[in-house]
C-alpha positions as CSV (number, residue, x, y, z in Angstrom):
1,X,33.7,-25.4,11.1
2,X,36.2,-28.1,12.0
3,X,38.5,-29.7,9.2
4,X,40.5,-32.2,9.8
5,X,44.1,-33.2,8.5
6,X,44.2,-36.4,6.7
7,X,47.7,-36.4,6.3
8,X,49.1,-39.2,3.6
9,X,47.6,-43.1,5.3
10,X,45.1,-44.3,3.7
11,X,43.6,-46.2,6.5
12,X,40.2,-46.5,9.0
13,X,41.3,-43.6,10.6
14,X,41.8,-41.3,7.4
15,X,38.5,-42.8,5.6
16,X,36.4,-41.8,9.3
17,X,38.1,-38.0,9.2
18,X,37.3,-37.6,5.6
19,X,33.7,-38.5,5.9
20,X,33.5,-36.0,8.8
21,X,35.1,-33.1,6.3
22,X,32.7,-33.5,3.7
23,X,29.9,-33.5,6.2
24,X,30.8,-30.3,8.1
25,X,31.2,-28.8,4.4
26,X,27.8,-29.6,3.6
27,X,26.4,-28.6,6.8
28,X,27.7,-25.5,6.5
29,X,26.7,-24.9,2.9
30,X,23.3,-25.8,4.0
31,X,23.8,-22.7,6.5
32,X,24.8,-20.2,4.2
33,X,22.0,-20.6,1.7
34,X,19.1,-21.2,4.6
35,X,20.8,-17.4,5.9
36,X,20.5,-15.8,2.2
37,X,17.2,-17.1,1.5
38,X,16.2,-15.5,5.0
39,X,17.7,-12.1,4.3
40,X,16.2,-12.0,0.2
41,X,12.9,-12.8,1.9
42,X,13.1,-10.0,5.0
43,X,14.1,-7.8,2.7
44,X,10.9,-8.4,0.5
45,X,8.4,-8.0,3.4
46,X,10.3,-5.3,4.2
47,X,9.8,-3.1,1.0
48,X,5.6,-4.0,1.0
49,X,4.9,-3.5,5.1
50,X,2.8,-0.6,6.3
51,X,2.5,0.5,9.7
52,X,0.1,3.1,10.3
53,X,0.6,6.8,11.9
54,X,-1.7,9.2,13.0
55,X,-3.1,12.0,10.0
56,X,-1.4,15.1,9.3
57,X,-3.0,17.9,8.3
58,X,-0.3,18.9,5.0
59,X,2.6,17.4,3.3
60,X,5.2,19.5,5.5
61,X,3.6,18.0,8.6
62,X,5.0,14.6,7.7
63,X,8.7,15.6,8.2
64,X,7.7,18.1,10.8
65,X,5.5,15.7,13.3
66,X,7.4,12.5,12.6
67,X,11.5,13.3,11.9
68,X,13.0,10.2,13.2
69,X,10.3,7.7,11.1
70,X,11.3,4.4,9.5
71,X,10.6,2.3,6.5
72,X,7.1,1.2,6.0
73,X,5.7,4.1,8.5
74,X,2.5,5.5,6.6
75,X,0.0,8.2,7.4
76,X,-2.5,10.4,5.5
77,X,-2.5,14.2,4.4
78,X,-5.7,15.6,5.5
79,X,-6.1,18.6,3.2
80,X,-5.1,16.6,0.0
81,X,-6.4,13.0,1.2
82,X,-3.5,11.3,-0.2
83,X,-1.6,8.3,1.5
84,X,2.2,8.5,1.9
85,X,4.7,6.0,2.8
86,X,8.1,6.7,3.9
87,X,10.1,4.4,1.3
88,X,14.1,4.7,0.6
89,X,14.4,7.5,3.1
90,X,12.0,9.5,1.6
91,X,7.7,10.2,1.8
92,X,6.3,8.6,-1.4
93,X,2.3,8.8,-2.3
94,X,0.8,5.4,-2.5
95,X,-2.9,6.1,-2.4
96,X,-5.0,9.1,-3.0
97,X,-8.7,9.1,-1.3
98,X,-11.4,11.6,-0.3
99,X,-11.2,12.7,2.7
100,X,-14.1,14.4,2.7
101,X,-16.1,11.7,4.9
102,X,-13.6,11.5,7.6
103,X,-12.8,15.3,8.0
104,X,-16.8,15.9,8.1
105,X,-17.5,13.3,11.1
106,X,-14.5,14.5,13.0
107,X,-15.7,18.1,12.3
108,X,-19.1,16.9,14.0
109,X,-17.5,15.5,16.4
110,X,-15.0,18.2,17.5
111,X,-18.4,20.9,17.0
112,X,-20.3,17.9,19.2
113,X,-18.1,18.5,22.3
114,X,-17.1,21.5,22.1
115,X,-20.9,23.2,21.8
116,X,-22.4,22.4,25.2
117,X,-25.8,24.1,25.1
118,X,-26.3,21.9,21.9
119,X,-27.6,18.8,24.4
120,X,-30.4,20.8,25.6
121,X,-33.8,23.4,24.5
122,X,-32.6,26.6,25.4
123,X,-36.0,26.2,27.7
124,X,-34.8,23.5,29.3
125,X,-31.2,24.9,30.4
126,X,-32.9,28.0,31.6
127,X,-34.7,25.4,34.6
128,X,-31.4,23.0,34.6
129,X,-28.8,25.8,35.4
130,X,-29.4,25.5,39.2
131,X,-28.9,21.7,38.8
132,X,-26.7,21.0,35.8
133,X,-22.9,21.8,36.4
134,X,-19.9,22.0,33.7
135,X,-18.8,18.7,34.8
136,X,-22.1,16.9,34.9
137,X,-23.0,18.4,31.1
138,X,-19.2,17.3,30.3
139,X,-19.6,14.1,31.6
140,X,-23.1,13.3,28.9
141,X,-21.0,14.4,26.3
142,X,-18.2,12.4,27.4
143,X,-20.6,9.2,27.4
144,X,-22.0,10.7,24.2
145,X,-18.7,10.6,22.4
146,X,-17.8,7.5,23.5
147,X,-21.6,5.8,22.4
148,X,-21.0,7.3,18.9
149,X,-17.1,5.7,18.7
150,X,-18.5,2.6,20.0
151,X,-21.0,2.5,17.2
152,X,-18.3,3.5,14.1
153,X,-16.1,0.6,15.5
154,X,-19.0,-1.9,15.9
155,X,-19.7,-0.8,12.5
156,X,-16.4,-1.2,10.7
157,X,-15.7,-4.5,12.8
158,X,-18.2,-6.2,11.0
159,X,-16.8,-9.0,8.7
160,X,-16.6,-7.8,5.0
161,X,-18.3,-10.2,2.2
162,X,-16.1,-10.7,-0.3
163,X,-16.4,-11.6,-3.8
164,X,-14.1,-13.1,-6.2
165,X,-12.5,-11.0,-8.9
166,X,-13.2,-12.0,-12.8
167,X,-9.7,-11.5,-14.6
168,X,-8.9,-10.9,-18.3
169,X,-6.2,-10.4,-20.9
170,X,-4.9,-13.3,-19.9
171,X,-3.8,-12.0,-16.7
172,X,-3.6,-14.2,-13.6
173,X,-3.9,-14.5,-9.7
174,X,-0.6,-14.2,-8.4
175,X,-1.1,-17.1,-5.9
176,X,-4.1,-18.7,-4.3
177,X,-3.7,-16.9,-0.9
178,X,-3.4,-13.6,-3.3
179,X,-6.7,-13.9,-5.2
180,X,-8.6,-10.9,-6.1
181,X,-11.2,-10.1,-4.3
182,X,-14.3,-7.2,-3.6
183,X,-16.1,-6.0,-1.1
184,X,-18.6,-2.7,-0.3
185,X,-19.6,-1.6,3.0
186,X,-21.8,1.6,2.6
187,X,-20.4,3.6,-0.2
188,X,-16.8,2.1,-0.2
189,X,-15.5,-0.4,-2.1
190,X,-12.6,-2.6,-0.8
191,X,-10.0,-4.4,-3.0
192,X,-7.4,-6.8,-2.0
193,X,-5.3,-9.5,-4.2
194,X,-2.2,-9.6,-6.3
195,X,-2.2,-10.5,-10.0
196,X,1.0,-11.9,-12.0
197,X,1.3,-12.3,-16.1
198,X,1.3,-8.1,-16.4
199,X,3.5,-7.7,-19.5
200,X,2.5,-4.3,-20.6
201,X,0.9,-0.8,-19.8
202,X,-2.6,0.7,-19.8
203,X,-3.1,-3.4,-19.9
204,X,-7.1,-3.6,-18.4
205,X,-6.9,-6.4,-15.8
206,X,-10.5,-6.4,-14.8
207,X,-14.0,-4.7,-15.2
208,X,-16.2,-4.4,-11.8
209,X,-20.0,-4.8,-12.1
210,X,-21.8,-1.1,-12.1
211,X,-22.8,-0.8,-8.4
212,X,-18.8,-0.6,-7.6
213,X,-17.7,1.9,-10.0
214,X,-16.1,5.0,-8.9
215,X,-17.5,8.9,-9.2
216,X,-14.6,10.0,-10.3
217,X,-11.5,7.7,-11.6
218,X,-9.5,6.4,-8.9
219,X,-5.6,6.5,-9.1
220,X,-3.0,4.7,-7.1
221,X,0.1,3.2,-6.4
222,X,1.1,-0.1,-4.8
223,X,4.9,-1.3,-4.1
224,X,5.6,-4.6,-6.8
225,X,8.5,-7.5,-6.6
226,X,12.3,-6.1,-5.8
227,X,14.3,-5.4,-8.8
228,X,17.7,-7.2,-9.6
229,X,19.5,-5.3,-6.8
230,X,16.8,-5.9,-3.8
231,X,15.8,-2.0,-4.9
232,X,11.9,-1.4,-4.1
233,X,9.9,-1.1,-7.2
234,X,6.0,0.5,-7.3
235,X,3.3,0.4,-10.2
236,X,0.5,2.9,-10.8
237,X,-3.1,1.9,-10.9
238,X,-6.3,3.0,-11.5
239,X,-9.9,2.4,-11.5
240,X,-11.9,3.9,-14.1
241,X,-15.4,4.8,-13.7
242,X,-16.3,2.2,-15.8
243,X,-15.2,0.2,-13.4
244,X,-11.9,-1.1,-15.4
245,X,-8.7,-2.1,-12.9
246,X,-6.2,-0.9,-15.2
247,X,-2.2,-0.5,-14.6
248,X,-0.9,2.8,-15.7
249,X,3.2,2.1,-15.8
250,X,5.7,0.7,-13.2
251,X,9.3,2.3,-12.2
252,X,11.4,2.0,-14.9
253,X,8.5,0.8,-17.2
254,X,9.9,-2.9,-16.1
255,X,7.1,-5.8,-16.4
256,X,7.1,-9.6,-16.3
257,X,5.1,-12.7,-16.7
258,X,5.9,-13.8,-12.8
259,X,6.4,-10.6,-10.9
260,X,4.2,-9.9,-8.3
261,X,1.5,-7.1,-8.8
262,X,-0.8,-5.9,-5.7
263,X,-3.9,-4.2,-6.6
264,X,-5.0,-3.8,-2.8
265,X,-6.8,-0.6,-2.1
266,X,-10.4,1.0,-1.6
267,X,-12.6,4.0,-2.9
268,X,-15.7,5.9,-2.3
269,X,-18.7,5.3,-5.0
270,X,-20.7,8.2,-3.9
């Protein structure tokens, strides 16, 4: 930034060099705070990103398959079902689902391909065998695979209908791009939305209609608005089988009228 010396005569010359101070000084203050409001608000989507890794099949396999990971990675832990996401250099839960349904089709799956005779009567292979080879048998169950993947993705590429979220207690959509919202496709039931005015705990922030409550009670945690030193901050949640969205506690017990609360998650009903 360029000042300039006005040195003491008070003339055209010292009025035109002046002007130019006080406008390179706001300039640059303009700079500074358009650079801090950038690095408070990278630092925000920073602490609530997830980017997705393949399954694991226990905790120890986290640290073991992925030892050079980054913020914000995320994978799930087959034989417990529960989501983790590496936050402040460490593997926190966030979610906790059943992994029952997944584990069982890739079982079928992995049993699928890896059971040849199972395409054909035993009668049949007995009159195929001086036909069929290994690769032509592998090659159906290639096609076969794929056909059944192709179907799963057709499936869960279809557009969700979502409904809006009835709020009480005097709690509140966080914004209108964060209103919460339901959907159910098959026997899961999809949440998304962020809620604002949470002052307390065990506070009930909504009740869900029968067909969408949960088997069992559904607990999980979500990541919430930085604390006073840009330190990330999570809240527990939990959907009862009554069908109440209910927030358990937050780090440090800390809540607020106008931090931000997601309640983003999903859950089997059956």
């Amino acid at each position: 930034m360029k000042i300039h010396e006005l040195g003491n005569k008070f003339d055209l010359e010292y009025r035109q060099k002046l002007n130019e101070n006080f406008k390179n000084l706001n300039n640059n203050v303009e700079n500074v705070i358009d650079k801090v409001v950038q690095e408070a608000f990278e630092k925000v989507v920073d602490s609530a990103k997830i980017e997705w890794l393949p399954p694991v099949n226990t905790f120890n396999d986290l640290e073991i398959t992925y030892p050079n990971v980054t913020e914000g990675k995320t994978a799930m832990v087959r034989d417990s079902g529960k989501i983790y996401r590496f936050t402040n250099e460490e593997w926190l839960e966030i979610q906790d689902i059943d992994p029952t349904i997944i584990n069982a089709v890739e079982t079928q799956i992995e049993n699928h391909i890896n059971d040849l005779p199972m395409h054909v009567s035993n009668e049949d292979r007995l009159s195929w065998d001086s036909k069929e080879t290994p690769e032509s048998v592998g090659d159906q169950i290639l096609i076969a695979k794929t056909e059944l993947r192709n179907w799963v993705n057709q499936e869960l590429q279809k557009p969700l209908v979502w409904s809006e979220i009835t709020l009480q207690n005097g709690v509140q959509s966080f914004s209108d791009g964060w209103r919460p919202r339901v959907a159910k496709r098959a026997d899961i039931v999809y949440i998304k939305g962020a809620v604002k005015n949470i002052t307390a705990r065990n506070l009930v922030v909504a009740t869900l209609p029968p067909e969408l409550w949960p088997v069992t009670s559904h607990a999980y945690v979500q990541s919430t608005s930085l604390d006073s030193s840009s330190r990330g901050r999570f809240a527990r949640w939990a959907i009862s089988t009554s069908g109440q969205i209910i927030i358990e506690g937050t780090t440090n017990n800390e809540f607020g009228a106008d931090l931000w609360f997601p309640i983003t998650c999903s859950y089997p009903v059956s």
